[in-house]
C-alpha positions as CSV (number, residue, x, y, z in Angstrom):
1,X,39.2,18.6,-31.2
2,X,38.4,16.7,-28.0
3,X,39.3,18.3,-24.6
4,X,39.1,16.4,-21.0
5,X,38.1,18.7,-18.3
6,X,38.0,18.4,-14.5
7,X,36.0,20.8,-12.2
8,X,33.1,20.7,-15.5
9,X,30.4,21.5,-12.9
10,X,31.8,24.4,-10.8
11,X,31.3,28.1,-11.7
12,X,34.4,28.0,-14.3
13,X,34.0,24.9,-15.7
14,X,30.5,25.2,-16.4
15,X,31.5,28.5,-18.2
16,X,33.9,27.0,-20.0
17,X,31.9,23.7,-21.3
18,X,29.5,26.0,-22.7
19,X,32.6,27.8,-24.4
20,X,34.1,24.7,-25.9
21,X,30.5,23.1,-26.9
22,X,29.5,26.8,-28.9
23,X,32.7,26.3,-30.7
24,X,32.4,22.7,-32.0
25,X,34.8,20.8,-29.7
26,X,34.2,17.7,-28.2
27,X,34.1,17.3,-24.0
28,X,34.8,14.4,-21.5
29,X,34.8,15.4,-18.4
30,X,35.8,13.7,-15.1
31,X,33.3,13.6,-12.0
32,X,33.2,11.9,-8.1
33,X,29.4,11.7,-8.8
34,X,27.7,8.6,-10.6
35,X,24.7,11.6,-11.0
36,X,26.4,13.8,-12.9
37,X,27.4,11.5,-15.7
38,X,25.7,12.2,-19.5
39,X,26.6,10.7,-22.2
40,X,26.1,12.9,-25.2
41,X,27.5,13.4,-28.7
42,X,29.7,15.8,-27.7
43,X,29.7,15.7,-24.0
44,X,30.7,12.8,-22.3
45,X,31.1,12.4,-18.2
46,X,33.7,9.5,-16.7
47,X,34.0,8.6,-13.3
48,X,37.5,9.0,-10.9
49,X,38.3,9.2,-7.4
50,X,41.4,11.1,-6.9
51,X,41.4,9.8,-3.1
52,X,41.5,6.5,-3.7
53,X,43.7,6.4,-7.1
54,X,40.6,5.8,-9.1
55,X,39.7,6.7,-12.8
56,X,38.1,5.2,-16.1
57,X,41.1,5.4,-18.2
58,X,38.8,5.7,-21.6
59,X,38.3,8.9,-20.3
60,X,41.6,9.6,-22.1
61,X,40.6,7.9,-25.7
62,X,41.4,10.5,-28.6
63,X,41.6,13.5,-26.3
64,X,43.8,16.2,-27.4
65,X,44.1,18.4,-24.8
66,X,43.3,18.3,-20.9
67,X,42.1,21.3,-19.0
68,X,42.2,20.6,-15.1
69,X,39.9,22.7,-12.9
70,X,39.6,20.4,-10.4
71,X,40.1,21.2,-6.3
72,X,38.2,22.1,-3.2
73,X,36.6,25.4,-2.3
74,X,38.9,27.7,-0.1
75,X,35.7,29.3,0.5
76,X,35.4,27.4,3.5
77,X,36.7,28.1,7.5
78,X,40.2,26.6,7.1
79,X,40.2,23.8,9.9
80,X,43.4,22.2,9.7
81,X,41.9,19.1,8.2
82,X,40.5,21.2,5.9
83,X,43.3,22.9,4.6
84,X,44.7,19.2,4.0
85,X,41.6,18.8,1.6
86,X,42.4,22.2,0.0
87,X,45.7,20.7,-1.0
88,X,45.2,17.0,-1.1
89,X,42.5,17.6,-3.9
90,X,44.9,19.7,-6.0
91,X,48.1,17.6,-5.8
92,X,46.2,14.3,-5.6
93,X,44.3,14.5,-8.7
94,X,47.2,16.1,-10.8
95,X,49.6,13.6,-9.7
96,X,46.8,11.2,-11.1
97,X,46.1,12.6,-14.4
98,X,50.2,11.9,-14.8
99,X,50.3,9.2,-13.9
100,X,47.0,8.2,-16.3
101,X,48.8,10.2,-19.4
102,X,52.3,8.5,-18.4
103,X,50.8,4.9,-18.5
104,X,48.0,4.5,-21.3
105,X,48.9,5.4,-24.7
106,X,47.1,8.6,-25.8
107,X,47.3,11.7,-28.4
108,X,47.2,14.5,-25.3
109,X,49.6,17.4,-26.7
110,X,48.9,20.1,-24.0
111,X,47.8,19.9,-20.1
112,X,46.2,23.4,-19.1
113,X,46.1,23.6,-15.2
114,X,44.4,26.2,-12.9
115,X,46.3,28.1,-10.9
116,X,46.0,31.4,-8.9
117,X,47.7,34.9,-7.8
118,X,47.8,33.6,-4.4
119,X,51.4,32.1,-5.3
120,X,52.5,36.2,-5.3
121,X,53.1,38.1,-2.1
122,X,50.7,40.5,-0.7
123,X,51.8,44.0,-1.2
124,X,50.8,47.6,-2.0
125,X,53.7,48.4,-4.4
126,X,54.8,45.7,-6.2
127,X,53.1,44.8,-9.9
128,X,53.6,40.8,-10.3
129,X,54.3,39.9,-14.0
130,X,54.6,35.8,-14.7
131,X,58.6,36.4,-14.4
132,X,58.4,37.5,-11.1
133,X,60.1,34.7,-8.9
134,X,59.0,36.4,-5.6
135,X,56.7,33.4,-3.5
136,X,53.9,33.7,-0.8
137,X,54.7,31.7,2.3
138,X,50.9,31.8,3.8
139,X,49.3,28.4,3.2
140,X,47.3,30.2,0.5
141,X,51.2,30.5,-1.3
142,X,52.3,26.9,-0.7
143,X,49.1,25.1,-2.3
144,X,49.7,26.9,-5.5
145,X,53.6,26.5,-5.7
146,X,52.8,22.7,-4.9
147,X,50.0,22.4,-7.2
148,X,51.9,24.1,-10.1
149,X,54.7,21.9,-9.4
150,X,53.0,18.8,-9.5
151,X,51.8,20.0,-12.8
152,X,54.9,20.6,-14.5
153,X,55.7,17.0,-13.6
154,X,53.7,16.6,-17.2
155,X,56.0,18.1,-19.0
156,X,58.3,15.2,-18.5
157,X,55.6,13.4,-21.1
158,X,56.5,15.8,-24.0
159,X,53.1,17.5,-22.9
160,X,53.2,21.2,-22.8
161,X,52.1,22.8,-19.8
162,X,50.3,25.9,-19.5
163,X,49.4,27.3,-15.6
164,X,46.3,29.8,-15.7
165,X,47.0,32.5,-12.3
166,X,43.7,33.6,-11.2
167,X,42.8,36.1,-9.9
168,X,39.1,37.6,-8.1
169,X,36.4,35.7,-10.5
170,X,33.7,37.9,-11.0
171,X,30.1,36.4,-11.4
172,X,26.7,36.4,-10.2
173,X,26.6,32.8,-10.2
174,X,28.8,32.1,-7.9
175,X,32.3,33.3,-5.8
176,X,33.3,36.3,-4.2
177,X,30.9,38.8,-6.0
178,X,28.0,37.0,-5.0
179,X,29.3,36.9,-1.5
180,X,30.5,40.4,-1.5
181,X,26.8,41.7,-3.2
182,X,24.7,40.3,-0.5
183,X,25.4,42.8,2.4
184,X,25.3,45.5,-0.1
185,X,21.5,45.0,-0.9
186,X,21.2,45.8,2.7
187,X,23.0,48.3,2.4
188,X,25.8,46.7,4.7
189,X,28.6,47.4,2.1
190,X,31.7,48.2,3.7
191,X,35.5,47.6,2.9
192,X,37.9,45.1,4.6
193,X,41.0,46.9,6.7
194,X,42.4,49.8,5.1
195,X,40.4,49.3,1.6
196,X,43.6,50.0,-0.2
197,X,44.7,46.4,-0.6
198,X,44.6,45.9,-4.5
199,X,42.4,43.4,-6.1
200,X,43.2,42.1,-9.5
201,X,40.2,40.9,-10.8
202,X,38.3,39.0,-14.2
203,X,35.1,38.7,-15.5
204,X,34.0,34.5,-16.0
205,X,33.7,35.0,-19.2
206,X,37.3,36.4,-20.3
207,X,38.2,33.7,-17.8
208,X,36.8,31.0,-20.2
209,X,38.0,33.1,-22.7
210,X,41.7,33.2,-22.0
211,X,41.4,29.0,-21.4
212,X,39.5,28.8,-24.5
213,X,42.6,31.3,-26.3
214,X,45.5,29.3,-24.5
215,X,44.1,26.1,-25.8
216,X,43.1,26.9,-29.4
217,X,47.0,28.3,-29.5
218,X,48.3,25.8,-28.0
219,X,50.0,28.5,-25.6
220,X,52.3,27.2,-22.6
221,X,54.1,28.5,-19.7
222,X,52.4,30.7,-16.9
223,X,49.4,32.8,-18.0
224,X,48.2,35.6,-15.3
225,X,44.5,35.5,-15.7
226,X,43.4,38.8,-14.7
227,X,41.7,42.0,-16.0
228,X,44.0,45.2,-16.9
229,X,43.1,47.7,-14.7
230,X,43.2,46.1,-10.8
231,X,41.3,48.5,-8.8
232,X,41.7,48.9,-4.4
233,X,39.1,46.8,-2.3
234,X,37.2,49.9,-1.4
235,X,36.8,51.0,-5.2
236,X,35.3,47.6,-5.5
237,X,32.5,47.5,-3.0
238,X,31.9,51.0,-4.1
239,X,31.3,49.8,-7.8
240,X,29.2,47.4,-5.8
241,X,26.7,49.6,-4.4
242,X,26.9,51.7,-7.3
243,X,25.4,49.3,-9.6
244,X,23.1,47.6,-7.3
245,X,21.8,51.9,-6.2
246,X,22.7,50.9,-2.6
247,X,24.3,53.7,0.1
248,X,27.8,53.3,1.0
249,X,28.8,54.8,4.3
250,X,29.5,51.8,6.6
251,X,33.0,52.0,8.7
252,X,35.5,49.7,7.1
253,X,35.8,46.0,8.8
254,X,39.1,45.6,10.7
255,X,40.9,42.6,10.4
256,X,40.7,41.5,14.2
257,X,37.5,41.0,13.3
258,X,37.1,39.2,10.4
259,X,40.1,37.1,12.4
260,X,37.5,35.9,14.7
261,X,34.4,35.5,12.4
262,X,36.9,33.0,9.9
263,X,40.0,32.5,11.0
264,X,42.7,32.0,8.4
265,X,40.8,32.3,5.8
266,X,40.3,36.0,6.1
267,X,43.5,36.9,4.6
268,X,41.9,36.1,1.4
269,X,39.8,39.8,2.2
270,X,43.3,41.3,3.0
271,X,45.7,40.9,0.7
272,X,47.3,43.0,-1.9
273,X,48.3,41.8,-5.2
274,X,49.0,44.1,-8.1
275,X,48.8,41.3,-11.1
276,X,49.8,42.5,-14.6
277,X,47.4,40.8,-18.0
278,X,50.5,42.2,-20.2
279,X,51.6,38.6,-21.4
280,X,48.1,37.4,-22.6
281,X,47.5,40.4,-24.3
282,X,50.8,40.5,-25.8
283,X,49.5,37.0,-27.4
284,X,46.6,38.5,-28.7
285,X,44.0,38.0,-26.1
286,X,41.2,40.5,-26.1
287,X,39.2,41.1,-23.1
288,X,35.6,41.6,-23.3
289,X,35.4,43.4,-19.8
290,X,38.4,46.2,-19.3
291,X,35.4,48.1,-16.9
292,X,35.1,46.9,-13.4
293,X,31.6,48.6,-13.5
294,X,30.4,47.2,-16.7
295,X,31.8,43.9,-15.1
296,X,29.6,44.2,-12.3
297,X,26.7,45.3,-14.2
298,X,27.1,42.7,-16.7
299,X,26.7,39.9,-13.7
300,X,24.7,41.3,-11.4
301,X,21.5,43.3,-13.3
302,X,21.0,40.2,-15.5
């Protein structure tokens, strides 16, 4: 089999080509960078640029499937012409890849596309299965409906479509742990607002995993890509300092403050979401990390 991925060199994708590579499969992958092209047996890079319209349409040539990681950080202060980036990148390249698999012939049966939790409104009570129609009107809310949209334009191609929610990636490499593991080893931990917000979280790997699982079962429809057992913001940074033998006693950051320090971003640090794994299990995904603290462990002791 021969997958095209975008986003090969971020923290998931880089996961993930390792995944498809251990397994035998064959990967292009699509890159703004003339650097990061290689072209080996099995792993093959092609250039596009989403901005201006741009790709190498042998990119395409006996692919079977395409898995599409690609879109800006939201790690970043959200200046408005930021936030245009943030959204631009996702729609942009996505309409592109349709309009790539609409014009040159090709064998692609299935389009997997990221997605994330964000789309769900922040609450304390609620539990968010893929059925539930309930949207988020931040700006976080209306990149993922559009994104996921512009997606299921592909299903118009006889392609199926399968959107991958995500929620808080946990790795040492990269993302939100990292981020969240520095002020700990200073012993700076502390929790964001009340701490009882809910954080559905997943390990990198059963991420990988559960794209590597919707692929090789050629699974479609909306996946929520998140661990079993969410767990509250202040449980997390707990399990933080736990694991990394750090004290945890520092007064809980109110959100006035965080306001200030990153503007609109910070309401990534404040919302809720209760996010159930109930449908990828029920299609016989199993997750290698159930344990928020072997989780932790697992990325940062090694």
């Amino acid at each position: 089999m021969k997958v095209l991925l975008t986003g090969a060199t971020g923290l998931v994708g880089t996961e993930l080509v390792s995944l498809l590579l251990k397994n035998g499969l064959h990967v292009n992958y699509l890159t703004t960078s003339e650097d990061k092209i290689q072209n080996e047996e099995k792993y093959t890079g092609f250039l596009w640029n989403p901005k201006k319209g741009e790709i190498d349409e042998n990119c395409i040539d006996d692919v079977d499937a395409v898995i599409h990681l690609a879109g800006a950080s939201i790690s970043k202060r959200w200046t408005q012409s930021y936030k245009e980036e943030i959204l631009e990148s996702r729609i942009v390249s996505t309409r592109l890849l349709y309009t790539l698999l609409k014009s040159k012939d090709n064998k692609v049966s299935q389009f997997i596309c990221a997605s994330a939790i964000g789309i769900y409104p922040s609450s304390l009570e609620a539990i968010y299965s893929e059925d539930s129609t309930e949207r988020d009107n931040s700006f976080l809310g209306t990149v993922v409906q559009k994104w996921e949209e512009a997606a299921l334009q592909i299903e118009q191609l006889k392609i199926k479509v399968a959107l991958i929610r995500t929620g808080l990636v946990l790795s040492g490499k990269g993302g939100v742990l990292k981020e969240m593991a520095a002020p700990v080893k200073f012993g700076l931990g502390a929790a964001f607002g009340s701490g009882e917000q809910l954080q559905s979280w997943i390990h990198l790997r059963d991420l990988a995993g559960i794209y590597y699982y919707v692929l090789n079962n050629e699974l479609e429809g909306v996946y929520n890509a998140v661990a079993p057992y969410p767990v509250t913001q202040k449980q997390l940074v707990k399990t933080i300092a736990q694991v990394l033998d750090k004290p945890y006693f520092i007064p809980n950051i109110p959100r006035f403050a965080m306001q200030l320090a990153v503007g609109e971003m910070h309401t990534l640090l404040y919302d809720s979401q209760n996010v159930s794994a109930k449908k990828i299990i029920g299609e016989g995904y199993q997750f290698k990390y159930l344990s928020l603290e072997k989780a932790i462990k697992n990325e940062l002791r090694s």
